[in-house]
Every structure is written in structure tokens, then in C-alpha cells.
C-alpha positions in Angstrom: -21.6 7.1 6.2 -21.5 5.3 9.7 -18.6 3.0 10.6 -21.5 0.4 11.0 -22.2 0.6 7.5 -18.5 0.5 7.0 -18.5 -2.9 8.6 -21.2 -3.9 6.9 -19.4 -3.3 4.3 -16.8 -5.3 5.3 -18.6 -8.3 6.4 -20.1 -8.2 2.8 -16.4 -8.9 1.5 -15.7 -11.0 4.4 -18.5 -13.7 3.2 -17.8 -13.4 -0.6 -13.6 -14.4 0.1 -13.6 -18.3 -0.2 -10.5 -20.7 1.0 -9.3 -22.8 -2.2 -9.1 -26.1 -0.1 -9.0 -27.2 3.0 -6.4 -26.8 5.7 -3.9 -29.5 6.7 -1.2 -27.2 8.7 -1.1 -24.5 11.5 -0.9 -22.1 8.5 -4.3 -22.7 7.3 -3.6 -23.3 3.5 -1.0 -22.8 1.1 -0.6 -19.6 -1.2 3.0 -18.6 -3.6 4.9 -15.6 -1.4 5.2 -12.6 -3.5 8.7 -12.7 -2.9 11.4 -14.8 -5.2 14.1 -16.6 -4.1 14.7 -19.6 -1.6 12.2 -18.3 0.7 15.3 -17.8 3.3 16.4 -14.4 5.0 20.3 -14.9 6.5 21.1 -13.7 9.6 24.9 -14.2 9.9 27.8 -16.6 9.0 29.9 -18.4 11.7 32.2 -21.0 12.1 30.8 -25.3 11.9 31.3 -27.0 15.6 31.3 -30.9 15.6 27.5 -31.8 17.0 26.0 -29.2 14.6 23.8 -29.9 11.4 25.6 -30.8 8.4 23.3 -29.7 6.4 23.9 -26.0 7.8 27.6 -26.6 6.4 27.9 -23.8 3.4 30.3 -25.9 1.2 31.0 -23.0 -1.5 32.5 -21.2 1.9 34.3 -24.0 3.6 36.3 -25.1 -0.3 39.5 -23.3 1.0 39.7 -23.8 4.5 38.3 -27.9 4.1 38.8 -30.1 6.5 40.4 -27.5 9.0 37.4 -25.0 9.0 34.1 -25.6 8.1 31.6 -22.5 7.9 27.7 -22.5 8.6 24.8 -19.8 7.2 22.2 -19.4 9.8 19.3 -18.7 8.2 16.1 -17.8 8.9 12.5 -19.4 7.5 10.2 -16.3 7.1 7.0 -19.0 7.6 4.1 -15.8 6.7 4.1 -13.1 4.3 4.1 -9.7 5.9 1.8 -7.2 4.7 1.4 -3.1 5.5 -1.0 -1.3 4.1 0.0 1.8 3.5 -2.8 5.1 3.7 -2.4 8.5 2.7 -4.7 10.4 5.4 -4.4 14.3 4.2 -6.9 16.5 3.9 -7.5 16.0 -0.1 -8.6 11.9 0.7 -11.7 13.9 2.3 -13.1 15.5 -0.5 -15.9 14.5 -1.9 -18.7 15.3 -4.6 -21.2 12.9 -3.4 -21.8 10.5 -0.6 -21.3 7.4 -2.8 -18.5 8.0 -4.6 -15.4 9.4 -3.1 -11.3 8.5 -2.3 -12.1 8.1 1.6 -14.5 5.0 1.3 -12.5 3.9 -1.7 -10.0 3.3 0.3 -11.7 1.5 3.2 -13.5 -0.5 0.3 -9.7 -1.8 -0.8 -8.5 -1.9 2.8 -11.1 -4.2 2.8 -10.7 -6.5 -0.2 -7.2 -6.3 0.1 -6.8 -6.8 4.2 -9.7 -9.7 4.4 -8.2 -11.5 1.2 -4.8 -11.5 2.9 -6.2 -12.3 6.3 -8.0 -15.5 5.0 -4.8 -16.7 3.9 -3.1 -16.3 7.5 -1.3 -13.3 6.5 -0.6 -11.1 9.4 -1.5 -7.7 8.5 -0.9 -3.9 9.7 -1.5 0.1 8.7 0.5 2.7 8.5 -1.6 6.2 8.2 0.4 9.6 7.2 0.0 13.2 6.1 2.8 15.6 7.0 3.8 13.0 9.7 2.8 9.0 10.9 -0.9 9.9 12.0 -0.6 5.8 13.4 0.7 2.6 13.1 -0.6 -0.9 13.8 2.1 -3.5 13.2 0.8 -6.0 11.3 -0.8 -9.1 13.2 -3.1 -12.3 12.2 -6.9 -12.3 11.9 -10.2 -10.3 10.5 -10.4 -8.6 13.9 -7.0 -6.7 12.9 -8.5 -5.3 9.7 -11.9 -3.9 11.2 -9.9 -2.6 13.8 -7.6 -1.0 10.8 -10.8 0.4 9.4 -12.1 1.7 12.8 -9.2 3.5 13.2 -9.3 5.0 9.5 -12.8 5.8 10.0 -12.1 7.7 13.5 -9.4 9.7 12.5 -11.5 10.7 9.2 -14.6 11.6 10.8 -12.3 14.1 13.4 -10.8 16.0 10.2 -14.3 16.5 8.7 -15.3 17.7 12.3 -12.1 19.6 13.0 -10.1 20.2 10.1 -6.4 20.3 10.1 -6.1 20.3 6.5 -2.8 18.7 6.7 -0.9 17.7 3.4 0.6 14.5 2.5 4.0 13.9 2.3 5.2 10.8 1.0 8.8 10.8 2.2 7.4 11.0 5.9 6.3 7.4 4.9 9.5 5.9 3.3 11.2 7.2 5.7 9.5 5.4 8.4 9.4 2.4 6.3 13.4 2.5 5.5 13.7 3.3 9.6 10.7 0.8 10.9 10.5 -2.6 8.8 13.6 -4.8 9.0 11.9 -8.0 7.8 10.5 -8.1 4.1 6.5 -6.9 3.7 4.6 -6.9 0.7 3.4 -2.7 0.9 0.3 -1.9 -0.8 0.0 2.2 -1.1 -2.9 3.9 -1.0 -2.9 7.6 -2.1 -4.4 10.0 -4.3 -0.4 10.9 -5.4 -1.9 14.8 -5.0 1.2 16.0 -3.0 3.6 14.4 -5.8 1.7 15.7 -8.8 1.6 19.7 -7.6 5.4 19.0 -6.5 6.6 16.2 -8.4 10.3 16.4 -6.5 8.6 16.3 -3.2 10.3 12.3 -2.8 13.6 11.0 -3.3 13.1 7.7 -6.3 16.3 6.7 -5.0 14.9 6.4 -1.4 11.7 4.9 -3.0 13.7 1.9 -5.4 15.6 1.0 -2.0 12.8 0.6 -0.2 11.2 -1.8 -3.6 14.5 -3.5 -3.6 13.9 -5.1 0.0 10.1 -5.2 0.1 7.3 -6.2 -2.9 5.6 -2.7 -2.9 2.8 -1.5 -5.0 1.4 2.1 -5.6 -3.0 1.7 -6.3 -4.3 5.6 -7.2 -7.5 6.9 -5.8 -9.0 8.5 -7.9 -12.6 10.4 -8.3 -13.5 11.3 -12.0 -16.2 13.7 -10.8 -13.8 16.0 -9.1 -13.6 18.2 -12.3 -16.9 17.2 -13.9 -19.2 20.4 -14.1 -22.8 20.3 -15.0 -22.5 23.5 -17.4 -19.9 24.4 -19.6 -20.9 28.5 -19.4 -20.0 30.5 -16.3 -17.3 30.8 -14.0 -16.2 27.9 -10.9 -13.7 28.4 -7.8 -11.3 25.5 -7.8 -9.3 25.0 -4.4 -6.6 22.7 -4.2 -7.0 21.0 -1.1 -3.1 20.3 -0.4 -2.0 23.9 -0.9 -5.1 25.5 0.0 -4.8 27.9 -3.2 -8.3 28.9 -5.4 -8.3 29.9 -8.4 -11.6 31.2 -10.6 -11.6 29.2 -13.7 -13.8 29.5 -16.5 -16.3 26.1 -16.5 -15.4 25.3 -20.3 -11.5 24.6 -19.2 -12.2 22.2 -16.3 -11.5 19.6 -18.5 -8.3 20.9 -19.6 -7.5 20.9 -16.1 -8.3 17.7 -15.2 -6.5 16.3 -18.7 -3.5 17.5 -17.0 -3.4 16.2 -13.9 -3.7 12.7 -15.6 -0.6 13.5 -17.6 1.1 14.4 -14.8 0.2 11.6 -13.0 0.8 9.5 -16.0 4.4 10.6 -15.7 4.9 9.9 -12.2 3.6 6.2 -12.9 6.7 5.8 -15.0 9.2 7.6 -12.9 7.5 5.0 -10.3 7.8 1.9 -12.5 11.5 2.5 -14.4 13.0 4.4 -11.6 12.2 2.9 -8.6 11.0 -0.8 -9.7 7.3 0.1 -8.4 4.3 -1.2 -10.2 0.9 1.3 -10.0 -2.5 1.6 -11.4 -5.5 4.1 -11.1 -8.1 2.5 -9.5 -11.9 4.6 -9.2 -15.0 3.4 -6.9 -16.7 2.1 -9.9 -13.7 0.8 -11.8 -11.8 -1.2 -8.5 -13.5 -4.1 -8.4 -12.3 -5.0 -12.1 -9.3 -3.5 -12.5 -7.7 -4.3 -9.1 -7.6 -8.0 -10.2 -6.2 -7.5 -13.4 -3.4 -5.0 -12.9 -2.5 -8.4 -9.6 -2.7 -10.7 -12.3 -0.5 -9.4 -14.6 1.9 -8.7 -12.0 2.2 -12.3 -11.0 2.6 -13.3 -15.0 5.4 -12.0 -15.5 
């Protein structure tokens, strides 16, 4: 695939997003921030000076000290809702069985969906690539511009690995810890990964890293996944497996490929609920067949409860 074709991709989604109504600020529209809460970030507390706002006065402060002292929150009106996507960019996003369906365009296809849908609604939005370090970061900005560019940049660095591998493996604490380091303000972070460097070393992140990180931002874990990795024509014979993150093969006989594959879902199964119960992080699977159902119902029942 060509990164025109990527674009036409794009523009595809582009013309199918639809504002609900028309615009009547310099925000373009109204939409509910993912976040709970007052809507108000608070920078520090100091002392009330005659000429100031009372409504800045913080009453519950200034009880004990009243009329002597009176104390002020300053606070700080987040007016946009932040958004980082978040791509895993290691060697095992590249494989692929066929042309059409594969993790790579999977996940331009929901950088896509999810980057224009947020852009229509004035969100500024950014990417952060990794593997065994940051491969690049664009902070996140307003516009449809921003997200082609995003996919540009995903599509460069792709085709370069396919050209000249580096079969680099994905770490996801090189992430959170740029995240933890990087992003003072809140973000709503959308994950993309395959979860492959996880599930052959399920230790390889710290949950208590990954629940501070949920605990200031609204983050979400969505699973590439390709059901044909492990789908063999013939159950007679013999296959060579290769695991793309560790590089290891192994000769397998074609009847147990299923087996195999059964237990990566299990193991990833698991790590969904280490994700949800011990670090506050809601995930689903999502395929390139299945995403364009399921990707709207796993958002929907995230915003009912």
C-alpha cells in the first residue's frame, strides 16, 4: 500500500464524520470531556488582596483565619480535551499474511477514525511512536492536517523497517515512562499495540507505574490483532513459527497451531484484567474486520457507566 491510498483512506473517513449542530463559539461545537469533575485543574493557593475577585475567595479555607486572612485557589480552565495517540511501532506491527488484512494498516485505519473524529470536535491531537525507545513525538495540535501528517509519519517510518529492518521489540515502559516524564496536563491516551512484548514477558511493565499514569489521564488500551497469524491451510505437515519480538523459531507440527494461538488469547485475556483491576485501564481486541463495530461499542459502554 501507498501512503496515497493511505490518504485516501483517510479522506474516506474524513467525509463520513458529521458535526451534530452547528457552531456558535471559537470552539466549534460542544462535546462531554472524558474527564469528571469541575472541569478545573489548580495551580496553587495564595493569600486574597483587596481588588481581587471574590468569587476566587475559597471560603472552606479562609473559616479560621476570617476576616483577618482570606485565601484564593487559582485555577485553571482546561478549554480542549487533549488527546495522544499512542503507537507501538516494533517489528511484530509489520507482519503480515496478506496485503488487506494486517496490524500496520489497522492501525492507520483507527488512527484515522479515532484522530479525524477527535479533530472534528476541535480536539488538538498528537502521536507518540515507540519500540525499545520513543521512535517520535508530535505534541498534540488542532486540525485534520495534524493527523495525515501523524499518518505520514507512521507510514514513513514503516515502509523504512520493511526496507531496512531493525527488528526492534516493543517495550511498553519506554512509553509510560515518557508519558509519566512528558504530559503534565490531563490527555485522554488511546494505545495502540499488539500487547506482544507483554504477553511473551508478561512482567515486562510496572501496573503500578501504569494505574498512576490512568489515575491522572483517561487512558485506553485497543489490541491489534490479526486472526490469520496462526491459521494454516492444512492440518498435516510440519510449519516454522518465528516470533517476531524475540526472533526465536520453532518447528511445530500444523495440527497444534491452533493450540498455540488458543494460548496467546488466554494470555492476553489475562493481561486485560491485570489492565482493568490493577491499573484502572479499560481494553478491547479490535481486528481489521471486526473494528468498525466493535470500537463503538466497547466507547459506548465506557461512557454508560
Amino acid at each position: 500500500m501507498e501512503v496515497e491510498e493511505v490518504y485516501a483512506r483517510f479522506r474516506d473517513i474524513k467525509h463520513g464524520i458529521r458535526a451534530r449542530k452547528t457552531s456558535n463559539s471559537i470552539h466549534f461545537g460542544e462535546h462531554k470531556s472524558g474527564f469528571k469533575g469541575t472541569g478545573y485543574d489548580i495551580v496553587g493557593v495564595d493569600q486574597w488582596r483587596p481588588g481581587q475577585p471574590l468569587k476566587d475567595v475559597a471560603w472552606s479555607l479562609s473559616l479560621r483565619t476570617y476576616p483577618e486572612k482570606l485565601y484564593r485557589i487559582e485555577r485553571m480552565e482546561p478549554k480542549e480535551l487533549r488527546t495522544l495517540i499512542v503507537c507501538d511501532l516494533s517489528y511484530s506491527t509489520l507482519f503480515q499474511v496478506s496485503q488487506e488484512t494486517n496490524k500496520a494498516l489497522l492501525m492507520l485505519d483507527l488512527l484515522g477514525n479515532i484522530g479525524l473524529t477527535r479533530a472534528n470536535l476541535r480536539d488538538p491531537v498528537g502521536l507518540l511512536g515507540y519500540s525499545d525507545r520513543v521512535e517520535l513525538y508530535l505534541r498534540p495540535k488542532l486540525g485534520t492536517s495534524q493527523v495525515f501528517y501523524m499518518a505520514y509519519k507512521i507510514f514513513e517510518k514503516l515502509n523504512l523497517e520493511r526496507e531496512h529492518p531493525t527488528r526492534r521489540k516493543a517495550h511498553l515502559k519506554v512509553a509510560v515512562d515518557f508519558m509519566l516524564a512528558r504530559l503534565k496536563t490531563r490527555h485522554s491516551i488511546i494505545l495502540l499495540t499488539d500487547l506482544v512484548d507483554l504477553v511473551n514477558d508478561p512482567d515486562a511493565v510496572d501496573f503500578k507505574q501504569l494505574s498512576t499514569l490512568a489515575a491522572k489521564h483517561d487512558m485506553i488500551v485497543l489490541v491489534l490483532d490479526d486472526p490469520d497469524e496462526f491459521r494454516v491451510r492444512s492440518r498435516l505437515g510440519y510449519i516454522r513459527i518465528s516470533d517476531m519480538e524475540t526472533r526465536k523459531q520453532t518447528v511445530i507440527s500444523a495440527r497444534k497451531a491452533g493450540a498455540i494461538r488458543r494460548r496467546i488469547e488466554e494470555t492476553r485475556a489475562s493481561l486485560q484484567y491485570k489492565l482493568k483491576h490493577q491499573a484502572g485501564i479499560d481494553s478491547t481486541v479490535l481486528t481489521e474486520q471486526n473494528h468498525l463495530e466493535e470500537l463503538p461499542k466497547f466507547l459506548m459502554s465506557r461512557f454508560a457507566r
